[in-house]
N, C-alpha and C positions, 0 to 999 in steps of 0.2 A: 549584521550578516550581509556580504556582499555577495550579488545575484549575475550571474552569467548569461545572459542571453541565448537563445538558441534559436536556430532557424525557422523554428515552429516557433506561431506567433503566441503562445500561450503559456509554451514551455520554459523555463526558465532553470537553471543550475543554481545549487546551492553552493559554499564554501566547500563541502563534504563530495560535493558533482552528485548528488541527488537530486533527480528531475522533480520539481513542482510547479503547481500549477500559480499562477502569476497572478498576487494579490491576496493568496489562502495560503494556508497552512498544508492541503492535500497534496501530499507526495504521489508522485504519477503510480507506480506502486501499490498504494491502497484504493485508488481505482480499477485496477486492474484486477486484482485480488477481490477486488469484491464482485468483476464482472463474472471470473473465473468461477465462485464460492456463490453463488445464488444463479449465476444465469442471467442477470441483466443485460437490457438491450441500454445501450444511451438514453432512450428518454426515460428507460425507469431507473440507470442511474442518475439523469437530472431533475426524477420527481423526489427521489431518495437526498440527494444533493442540492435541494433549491436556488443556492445561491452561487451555482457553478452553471454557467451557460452550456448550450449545447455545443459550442465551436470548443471552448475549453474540453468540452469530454472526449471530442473528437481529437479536439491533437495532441491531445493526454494519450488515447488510443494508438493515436498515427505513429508517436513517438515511441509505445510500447513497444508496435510491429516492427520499429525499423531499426530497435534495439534492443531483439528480442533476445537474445541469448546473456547479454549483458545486463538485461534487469533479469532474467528468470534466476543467472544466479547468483543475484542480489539477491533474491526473494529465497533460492535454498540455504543461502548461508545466515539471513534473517529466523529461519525456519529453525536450522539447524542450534543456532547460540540458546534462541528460545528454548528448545528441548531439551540442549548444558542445564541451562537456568534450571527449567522443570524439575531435571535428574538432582541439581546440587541441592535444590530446597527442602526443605522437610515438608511432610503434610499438616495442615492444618489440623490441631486438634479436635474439632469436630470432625471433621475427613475420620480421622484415626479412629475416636470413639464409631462412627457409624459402619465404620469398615469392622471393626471387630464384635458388636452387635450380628453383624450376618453370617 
């Protein structure tokens, strides 16, 4: 996989131009998504996150803000495939039995 540089010192593009954070696997995205979905501050996504420094959270952030419209709808069409997926699968056989018990 080859990684693109970005002006944020942290940030880095993937082959796909998906922002990650530089040396992990964390997609800038599911930082954000987790800020969004619990409420974290940076340091409690860096106690949640141990081996992601504080400056990576922050220009994981910075990046978010300055390409906000352009990851949100990453993040709705991320949303949206997932809920395909949901609709096309069958429920798990336990699911079924439990739901028909009620």
């Amino acid at each position: 996989m080859s990684l693109v540089e970005t002006r944020y010192e942290h940030i880095v593009l993937d082959d796909a131009g998906v922002p990650r954070i530089v040396g992990t696997t964390m997609k800038v995205i599911e930082l954000v998504l987790e800020r969004s979905a619990y409420g974290w501050s940076p340091e409690e996504l860096h106690f949640q996150h141990p081996y992601l420094s504080l400056g990576q959270i922050h220009s994981a952030l910075a990046y978010y803000w300055d390409h906000q419209d352009e990851l949100d709808q990453d993040i709705a069409r991320r949303r949206e495939r997932a809920e395909e997926l949901r609709r096309m699968t069958p429920p798990a056989p336990l699911i079924a039995r439990l739901k028909a018990q009620s």
